[in-house]
N, C-alpha and C positions, 0 to 999 in steps of 0.2 A: 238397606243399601239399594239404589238405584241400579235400574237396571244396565248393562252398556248396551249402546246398539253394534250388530256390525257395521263392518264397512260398506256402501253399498256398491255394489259389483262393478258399476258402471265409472265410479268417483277409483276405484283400485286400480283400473284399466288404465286410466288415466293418467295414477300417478306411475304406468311404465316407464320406462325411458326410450323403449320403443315407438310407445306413442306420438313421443315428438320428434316432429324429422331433425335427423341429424347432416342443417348445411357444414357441418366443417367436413363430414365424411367425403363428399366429392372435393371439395378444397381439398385434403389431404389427397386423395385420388391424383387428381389433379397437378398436383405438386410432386407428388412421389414418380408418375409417369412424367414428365417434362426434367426432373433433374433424373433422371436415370436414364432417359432416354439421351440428352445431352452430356452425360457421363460416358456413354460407348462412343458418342461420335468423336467426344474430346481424345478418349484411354486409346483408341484405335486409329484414329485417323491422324496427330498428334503423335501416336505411340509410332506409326507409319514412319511419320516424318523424320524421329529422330533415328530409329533404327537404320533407316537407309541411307540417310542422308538427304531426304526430302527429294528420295526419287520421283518424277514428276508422276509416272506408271502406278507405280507399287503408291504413293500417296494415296494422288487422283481416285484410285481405284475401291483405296478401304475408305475413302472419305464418302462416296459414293455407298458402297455396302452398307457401311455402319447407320445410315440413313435411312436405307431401304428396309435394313433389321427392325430400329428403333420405331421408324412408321410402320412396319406393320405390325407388331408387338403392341404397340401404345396408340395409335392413331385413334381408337374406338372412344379410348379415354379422355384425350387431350386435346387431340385433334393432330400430335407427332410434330409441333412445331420446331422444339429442341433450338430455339436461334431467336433470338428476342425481333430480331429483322422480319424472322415469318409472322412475331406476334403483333407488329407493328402492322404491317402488313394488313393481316385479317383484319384488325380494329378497324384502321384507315378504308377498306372496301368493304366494311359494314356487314362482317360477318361475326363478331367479337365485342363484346363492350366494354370500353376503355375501362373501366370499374373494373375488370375481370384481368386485366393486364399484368400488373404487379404481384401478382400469384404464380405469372412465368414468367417473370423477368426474376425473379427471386429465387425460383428451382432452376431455372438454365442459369444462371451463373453458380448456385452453390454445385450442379451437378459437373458443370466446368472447371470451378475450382480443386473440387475432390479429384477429378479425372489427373489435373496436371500434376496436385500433390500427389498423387501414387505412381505416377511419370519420373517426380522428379526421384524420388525413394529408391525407388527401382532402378534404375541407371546409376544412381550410385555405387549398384556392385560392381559397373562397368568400372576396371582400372585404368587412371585417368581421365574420367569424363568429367568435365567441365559444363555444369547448368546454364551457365550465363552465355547466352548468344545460342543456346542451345534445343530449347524446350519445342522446334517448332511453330514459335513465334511467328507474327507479321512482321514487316519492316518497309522501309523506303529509304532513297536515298542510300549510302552505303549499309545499311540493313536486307536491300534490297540486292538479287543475285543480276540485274542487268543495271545498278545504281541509277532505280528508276525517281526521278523527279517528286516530289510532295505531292502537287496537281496531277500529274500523270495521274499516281497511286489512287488520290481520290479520284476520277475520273472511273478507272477501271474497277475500283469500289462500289461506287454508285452505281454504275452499268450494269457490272455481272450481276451485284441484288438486283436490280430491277427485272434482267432479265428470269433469276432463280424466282424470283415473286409472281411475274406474269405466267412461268411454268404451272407453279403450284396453285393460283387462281385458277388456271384453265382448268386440269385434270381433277383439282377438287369440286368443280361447278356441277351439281346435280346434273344440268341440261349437260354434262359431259356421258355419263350412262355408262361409264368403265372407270366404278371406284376400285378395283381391285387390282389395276392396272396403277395407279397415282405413284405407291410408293418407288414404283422401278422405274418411271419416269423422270420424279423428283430426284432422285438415287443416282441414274443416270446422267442427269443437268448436270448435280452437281459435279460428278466427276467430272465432265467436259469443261467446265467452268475450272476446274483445277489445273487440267491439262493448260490453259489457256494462263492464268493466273499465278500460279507456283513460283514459277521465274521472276517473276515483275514484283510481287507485294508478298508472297507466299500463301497467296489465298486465305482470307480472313471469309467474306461474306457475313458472317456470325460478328457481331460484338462479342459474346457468351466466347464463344472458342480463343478468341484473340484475346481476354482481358486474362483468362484461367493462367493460361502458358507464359506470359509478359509477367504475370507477377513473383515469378519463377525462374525468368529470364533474368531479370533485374535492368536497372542503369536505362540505356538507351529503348530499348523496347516497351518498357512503360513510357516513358515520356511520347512515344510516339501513337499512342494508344487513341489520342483523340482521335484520329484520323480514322482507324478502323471498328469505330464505335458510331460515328458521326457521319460517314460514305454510307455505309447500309441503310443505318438507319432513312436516311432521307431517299435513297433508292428503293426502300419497300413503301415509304408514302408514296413518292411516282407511281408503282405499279398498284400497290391499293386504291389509288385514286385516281389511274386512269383503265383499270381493267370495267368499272362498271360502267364507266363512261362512255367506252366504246363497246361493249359486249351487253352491256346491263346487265338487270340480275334475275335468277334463277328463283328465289325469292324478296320479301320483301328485309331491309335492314335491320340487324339487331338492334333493338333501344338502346342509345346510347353508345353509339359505335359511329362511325364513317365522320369526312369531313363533310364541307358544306359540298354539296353536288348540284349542277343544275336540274329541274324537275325533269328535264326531256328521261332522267336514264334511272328516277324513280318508278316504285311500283305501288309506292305506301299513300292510302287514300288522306288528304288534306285534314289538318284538324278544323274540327265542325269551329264555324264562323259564325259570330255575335250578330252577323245581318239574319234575315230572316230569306231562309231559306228558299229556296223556285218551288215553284209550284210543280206539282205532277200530275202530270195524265192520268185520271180512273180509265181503267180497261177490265173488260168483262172479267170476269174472274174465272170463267169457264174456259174461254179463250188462250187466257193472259199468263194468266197466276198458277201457278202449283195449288194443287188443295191445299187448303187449311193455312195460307198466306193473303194479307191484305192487297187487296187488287190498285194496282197501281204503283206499288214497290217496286223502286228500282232493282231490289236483291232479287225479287223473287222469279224467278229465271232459274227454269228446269232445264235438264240435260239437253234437250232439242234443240236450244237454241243453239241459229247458225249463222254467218257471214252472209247476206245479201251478194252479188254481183256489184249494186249500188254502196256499198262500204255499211248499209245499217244492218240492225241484226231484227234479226223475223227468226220466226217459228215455221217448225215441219209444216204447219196447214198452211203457209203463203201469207199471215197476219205480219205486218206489220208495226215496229215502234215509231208511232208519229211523232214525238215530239222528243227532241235531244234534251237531256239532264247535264247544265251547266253552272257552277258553282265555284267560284273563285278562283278563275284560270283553268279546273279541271272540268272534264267529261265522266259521266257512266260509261263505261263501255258495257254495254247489256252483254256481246259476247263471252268477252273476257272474265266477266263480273268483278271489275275493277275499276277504280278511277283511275284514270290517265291525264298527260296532262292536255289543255286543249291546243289541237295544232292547226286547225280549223276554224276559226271566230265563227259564229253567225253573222248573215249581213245586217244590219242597222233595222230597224224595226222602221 
């Protein structure tokens, strides 16, 4: 009989399942925070609604809280977007990768729908309650508590996301330096956004929260559904696409995220170009370069370097970069150590 060999140690290890990362693990993460965190804001702030009677106070208030809970519970995870509006959003101001998108738009509506179905359940025991026209819903036109206009509706749709979206860009912006402050900020907006909205459309901002309750509601509140699917939505591209624009960004864009942006309010360096490249200045390497870096790299720029009075950048010793790196509209910037784009031409040779 032949001998067997064992296994050998390295080939065992292998076959763990440890060994291989496991991407669904953060997809489920991911999923599980986004519909449970959109589950409290629906069961609460929804649940608010009906129990009061969509007091604008008592609403406003747990729609706010239930926010503030959810983001800071899950924010680590998810990033606490809970509202397909914010996930639009991040994508659109290139902090998100559209690929990455349908993963919450899939947990914020199922965590929305759960929330309304145990709404609707629940008030059942209430004697006499009637779901239809009830759940907390959006509406317009006689749906709406001032039988506010279609366009109006959209109008104050579009708006209020934009403005809940430039909120949440700003307070989540690294260069902000008080992330621990964001969720009661955001939490805060949105209540005011209630107070202000309640009366007029009943405050949707959220497609996610609007579609859950409407389809519970029945009859007129679904039909009217495009409206607060379709105002958000296009008020979180506004602000994702104008918050980098006028603010830029803190870093550079996630791959495969943002719309088309002009290069002024980029930070991500050019892809390399099929012409042949500028030439570079050799500079001493003693002078110039970091040890053990190629003299004349534009990368290699050690911590000293500083801002000129005259806009170039020079070293602690008084040296300076004689010759500007220019390359298909963009600059080196030796300080920054970055390309930028160029705002400058050189004159004509």
């Amino acid at each position: 009989m032949s001998e067997i060999n064992p296994v050998d140690p390295l080939e065992a290890v292998d076959l763990e399942p440890e060994a291989v990362p496991d991407t669904s693990r953060e997809f489920w993460r991911i999923y599980a925070a986004e519909a449970l965190g959109t589950f409290f804001l629906v069961l609460l702030g929804c649940g608010a609604a009906i129990a009061t009677g969509a007091d604008v106070v008592a609403t406003g208030l747990t729609f706010g809280i239930a926010v503030i809970i959810g983001a800071t519970a899950f924010a680590r995870i998810s990033g606490g977007h809970f509202n397909p509006a914010v996930t639009v959003g991040a994508a659109t101001s290139g902090r998100l990768a559209w690929k990455d998108t349908p993963v919450y738009f899939g947990a914020q509506l199922s965590g929305a729908i759960v929330a309304a179905l145990v709404l609707f359940v629940v008030f059942q025991a209430v004697p006499g309650y009637d779901a239809t026209g009830h759940m907390g819903q959006n509406g317009y036109g006689d749906q709406s508590g001032v039988h506010l206009a279609w366009w109006g509706a959209f109008l104050v749709e579009l708006i209020l996301t934009a403005v809940f979206l430039w909120v949440i860009l700003g307070v989540t912006d690294e260069r902000t330096g008080v992330p621990h402050v964001a969720p009661v900020a955001i939490g805060l907006t949105l209540a005011a956004i209630h107070f202000v909205a309640i009366p007029l459309t009943g405050t949707s901002v959220n497609p996610a929260r609007s579609i859950g309750p409407a389809l519970f509601a029945g009859g007129t509140p679904i039909l009217q559904l495009w409206l607060f699917i379709l105002a958000p939505l296009l008020g979180a591209v506004l602000a994702g696409y104008t918050y980098p624009l006028l603010f830029g960004r803190g870093t550079p864009a996630v791959e495969g995220s943002g719309l088309f942006l002009p290069k002024a309010v980029t930070t991500r360096k050019p892809r390399t170009s099929t012409a042949s490249a500028p030439a570079y200045t050799t500079y001493p390497a003693s002078a110039m370069s970091p040890a053990g870096t190629a003299a004349g790299d534009p990368t290699a720029v050690d911590e000293t370097t500083q801002i000129s009075p005259q806009g170039g950048s020079s070293y602690a010793g008084g040296a300076q970069w004689p010759q500007r790196i220019i390359q298909d509209g963009w600059e080196w910037d030796y300080a920054a150590q970055q390309w930028k784009p160029l705002q400058d031409p050189p004159p004509p040779a």
